[in-house]
C-alpha positions, 0 to 999 in steps of 0.5 A: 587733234594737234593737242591731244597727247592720247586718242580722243575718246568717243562717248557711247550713247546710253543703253536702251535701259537707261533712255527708257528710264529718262523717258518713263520717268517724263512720260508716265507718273502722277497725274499722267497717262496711264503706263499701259501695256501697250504705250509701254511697247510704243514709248520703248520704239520710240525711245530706240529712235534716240540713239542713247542720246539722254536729251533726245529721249528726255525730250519726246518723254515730255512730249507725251506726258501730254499725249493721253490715248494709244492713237495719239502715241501711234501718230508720234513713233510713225512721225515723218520727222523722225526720217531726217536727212543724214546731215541731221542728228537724233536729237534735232529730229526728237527735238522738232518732234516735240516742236511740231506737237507745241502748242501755238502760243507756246511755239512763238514764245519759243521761237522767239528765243532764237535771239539770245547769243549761245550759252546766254543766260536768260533771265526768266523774268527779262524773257517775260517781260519781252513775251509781253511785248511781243504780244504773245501773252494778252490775247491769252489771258485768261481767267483773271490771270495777268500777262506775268502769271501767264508768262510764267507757266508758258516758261514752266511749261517749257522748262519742264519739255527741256526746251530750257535747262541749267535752271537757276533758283533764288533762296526762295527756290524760285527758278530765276534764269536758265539755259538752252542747248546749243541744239535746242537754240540751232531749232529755234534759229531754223524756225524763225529763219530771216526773221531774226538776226544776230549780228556783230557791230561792225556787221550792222550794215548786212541786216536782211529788211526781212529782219523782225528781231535783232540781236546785236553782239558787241565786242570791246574792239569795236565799241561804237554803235551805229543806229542808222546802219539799221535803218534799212529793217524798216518793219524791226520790232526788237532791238536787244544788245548783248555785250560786257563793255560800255559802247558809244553810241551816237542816237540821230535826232530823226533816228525813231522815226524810221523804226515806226514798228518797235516793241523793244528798244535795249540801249542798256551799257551805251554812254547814251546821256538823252534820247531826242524827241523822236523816241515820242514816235515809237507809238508801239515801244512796250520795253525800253531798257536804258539800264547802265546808261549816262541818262539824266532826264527825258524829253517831254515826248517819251510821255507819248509812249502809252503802250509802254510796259517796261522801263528799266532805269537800273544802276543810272547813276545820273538820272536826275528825274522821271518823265514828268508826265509818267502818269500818263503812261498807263499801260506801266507795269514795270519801273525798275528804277535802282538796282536792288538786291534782296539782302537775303542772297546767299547764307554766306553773303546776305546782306542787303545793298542800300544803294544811293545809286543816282540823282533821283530826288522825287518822284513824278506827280500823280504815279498813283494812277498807273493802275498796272503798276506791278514793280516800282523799286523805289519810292522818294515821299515828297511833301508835293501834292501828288507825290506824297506816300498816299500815292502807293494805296492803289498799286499792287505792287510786287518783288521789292519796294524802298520807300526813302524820305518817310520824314516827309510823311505828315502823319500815321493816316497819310502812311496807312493810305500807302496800304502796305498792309495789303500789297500781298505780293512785296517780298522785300520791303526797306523803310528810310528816313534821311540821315541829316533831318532834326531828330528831336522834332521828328520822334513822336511822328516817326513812331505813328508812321512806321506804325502805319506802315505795317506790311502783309505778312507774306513779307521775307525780307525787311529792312529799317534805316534811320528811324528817330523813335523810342520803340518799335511799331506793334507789328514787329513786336507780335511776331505772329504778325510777320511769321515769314521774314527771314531777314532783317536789316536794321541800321541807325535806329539809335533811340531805341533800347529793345529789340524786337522779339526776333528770336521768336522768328521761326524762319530768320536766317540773317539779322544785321544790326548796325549803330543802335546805340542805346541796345544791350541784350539782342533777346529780352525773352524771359522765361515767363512762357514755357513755349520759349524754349529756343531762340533764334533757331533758323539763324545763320548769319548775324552781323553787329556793327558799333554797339557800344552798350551791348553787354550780352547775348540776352538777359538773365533767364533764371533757371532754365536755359534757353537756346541760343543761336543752335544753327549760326555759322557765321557771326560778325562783331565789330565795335561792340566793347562792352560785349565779353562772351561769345554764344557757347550753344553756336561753338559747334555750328559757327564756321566764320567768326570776325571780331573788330574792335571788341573786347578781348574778353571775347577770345577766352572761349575761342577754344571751346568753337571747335568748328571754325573753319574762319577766324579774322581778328582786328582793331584789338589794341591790347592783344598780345597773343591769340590765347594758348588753349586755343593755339594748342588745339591741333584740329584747329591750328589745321583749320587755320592754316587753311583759312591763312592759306586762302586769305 
């Protein structure tokens, strides 16, 4: 009010119309009630509850998706919740309607979320993994089903109830984070009550002993954290901190001892670097996060933790080793060790982040008999017995995997026992060998290795670093063997000559290759085969980095021309010398060109690319000028002044 310049101006609820649209666009359809006469008269009293609020008639539309005969829908409209006293709002009473018809298993999870600070972004796959802990997941599994699968459908189920929103999808429209209303968390804060607390550091000494589960809000102002200041809520069970700062933070020697009840322990961002002994004493801690931590090994103790589901070692860049007894912590079923993103991220950055992130040099023994394993970001081969590759056979392991140290796998049988081939579930896998290893004594093995490494065919993402043979393993050369990648990474493979046939990847959306020497044509297609009639023909990205033999796009084809690149928008090159042409059948898709250190050559087609919207030119010793064609193209000195203006 002491701002505005003019009267603020109120927003009218939506017309009865539009709320009935939102809510029988929820409530009726495939697969759901049938839209009767009569549940139509129903649904639209209802609906005038609203008040023209699109949330609240999104809301109970849900709701009676599930909801299949006329009596059920009767009980709903006369619902005493509907008569809130006048302090309330429309939207909270639809909103606790909708809580009241949840079912049970799905009434916890939601309460649970009362613990996330407003306008927090939930991490779908975080939220699960603290279901589980909970124990809100295995007494309902069912059918086979596993506790992750099972926790996903309760956040689809939801989701879809809006009791989440502003949902987030990876690239392979997967939904990965999401909100929640302000006033949908107002409901899940009433639910729970005492039983859950959010408090500032410097307010850690007011937690209620009726607190169950905490949420600790740190601000750079007050950074240091004060465990014994908890002391008091003897029956906590979570312990989750939310802040952007590194906090300091002192762990008492007999700390644990007093928090017997613990299922989630969050020590993320403190400057932490070993937790006592007493962290043995948290007999039922299922999640333990020390992600962003100074941590450098564990005590002994930590093995204890039998019940232990969840250990998120992310981004710990001092981490020296593993617990050394890890396999007796059989209830593992998530190790997320290094922080590693699929490489295919978005199409204008793709590119995968191969992070030597800390110490780690080996593995624990024996990690192959954590049966529940489903995630293990990072696997260093050792030549110790109980840490060789072998140890992967009996793992179902999901999401991303990077094995490193392969030059420590003996021979192609020990790399078959990894049975990469038959983890259905890796989306990401990254295969390296270390850069410093004598590569004349390790050529032959090299190449039955990778040969034995063959992954399931659901595979989207792979990458191939420092890899000493001559050729490429069979399973890259079939494409039909790996339909599904759409990105690859390959760097340092120099000994090799050809690539792989990747043009032929229907899918492929980004390809970087980077120091393969001996390399001179990216596609060594003939036109032998009639059904080669394009290549490359989902590419978006592709990044060159030092190949100083590449000559050309592909090799001479004869008569008939193939397609090349038809959707690249952006193409990088940098050290490529002996390359002289740009790909022509790319000049009306490419947006982003970068050319370092290449031929000038390269920039006498740069007119005929009429779609640039980016160009960076570098290392080009003797360029004199940008050619003249290009200079007097108007559409494109327009562009470049706006790519100028923005660099």
């Amino acid at each position: 009010m002491i701002m505005g310049t003019l009267p603020a101006h109120k927003l009218k609820g939506l017309s009865e119309d539009h709320c009935w649209t939102l809510f029988k666009e929820r409530a009726f359809g495939v697969g759901r009630v049938e839209e009767t006469q009569n549940l139509v008269a129903i649904g639209k009293e209802i609906v005038r509850k609203c008040r023209g609020v699109p949330l609240a008639a999104k809301t109970p539309g849900s709701l009676m998706f599930f909801q299949r005969n006329e009596n059920e829908w009767l009980s709903i409209k006369e619902s005493e919740t509907w008569n809130l006293p006048e302090d309330e709002n429309e939207i909270l009473s639809a909103l606790r309607l909708s809580y009241d018809y949840l079912p049970s298993h799905l009434k916890q999870c939601f309460a649970y979320c009362a613990i996330f600070p407003k306008d927090h972004i939930i991490e779908k796959q975080k939220l699960i993994q603290l279901w589980m802990a909970e124990g809100f997941l295995r007494q309902h599994t069912r059918n086979g089903m596993v506790m992750e699968d099972l926790g996903s459908q309760y956040f689809n189920d939801l989701l879809w109830r809006s009791f989440f929103q502003d949902e987030e999808k990876d690239e392979y429209n997967n939904i990965t984070k999401c909100k929640m209303h302000d006033l949908v968390r107002d409901l899940a804060i009433s639910i729970v009550g005492t039983e859950c607390s959010m408090v500032k550091a410097k307010g850690a000494d007011r937690i209620l002993k009726t607190t169950r589960h905490l949420s600790l809000h740190c601000q750079i102002e007050v950074p240091t954290l004060n465990l014994e200041a908890l002391q008091k809520a003897k029956k906590l069970r979570t312990s989750l901190l939310f802040g952007e700062t590194i906090y300091r933070m002192e762990v008492p020697y007999n700390i644990f001892i007093s928090f017997r009840c613990l299922h989630v322990l969050d020590l993320s961002w403190t400057d932490i670097k070993k937790l006592p002994n007493s962290v043995g004493k948290l007999k039922h801690l299922r999640y333990l996060d020390l992600s962003q931590t100074d941590i450098e090994t564990f005590p002994e103790t930590i093995s204890d933790l039998y019940n232990l589901q969840t250990l998120k070692l992310l981004n710990c860049r001092s981490l020296q080793e593993l617990p050394k007894d890890m396999r007796k912590m059989i209830s593992l079923r998530h190790v997320e060790i290094k922080f590693l993103k699929p490489i295919y991220s978005k199409p204008q950055t793709g590119q995968l982040i191969h992070l030597e992130t800390m110490r780690l040099t080996k593995m624990p023994v024996g990690i192959g008999r954590l049966l529940c394993l489903r995630t293990l970001g990072k696997f260093i081969v050792s030549k110790e017995n109980g840490c060789g590759i072998e140890e992967l056979h009996d793992l179902n392991l999901q999401g991303n995997l990077e094995i490193e140290r392969l030059e420590n796998v003996r021979n192609a049988m020990d790399a078959k026992k990894a049975n990469l081939k038959g983890k259905w579930g890796l989306r990401l896998l990254c295969l390296s060998w270390s850069n410093n290893v004598d590569a004349n004594n390790m050529i032959d093995n090299d190449e039955s290795v990778l040969e034995g490494l063959q992954p399931h065919t659901n595979l989207k993402v792979l990458g191939i670093f420092y890899y000493t043979g001559f050729k490429f393993p069979s399973w890259l050369m079939d494409c039909s063997l790996l339909p599904n990648l759409v990105e690859i990474k390959l760097v340092s493979c120099k000994n090799c000559e050809h690539l792989p046939p990747f043009g032929q990847l229907r899918f492929l959306k980004i390809l970087i290759i980077e120091d393969m020497d001996g390399v001179k044509y990216m596609s060594n297609e003939s036109d032998e085969k009639d059904s080669v009639k394009s290549l490359f023909p989902s590419l978006e990205i592709l990044k060159i980095y030092n190949m100083p033999n590449l000559e050309a796009w592909s090799r001479k084809v004869g008569a008939r021309e193939i397609l090349l690149f038809p959707c690249l928008r952006s193409l990088w090159i940098y050290e490529c010398p002996k390359l002289t042409s740009l790909p022509q059948r790319a000049r009306s898709s490419l947006t982003d060109l970068r050319l370092v250190g290449t031929n000038k050559l390269l920039l006498r087609s740069l007119p005929d690319f009429t779609s640039l919207l980016s160009l960076h030119i570098g290392g080009i010793s003797d360029m004199e000028s940008l050619p003249e064609d290009l200079l007097q193209n108007q559409a494109f000195r327009t562009r470049w002044k706006l790519a100028y203006s923005q660099s």
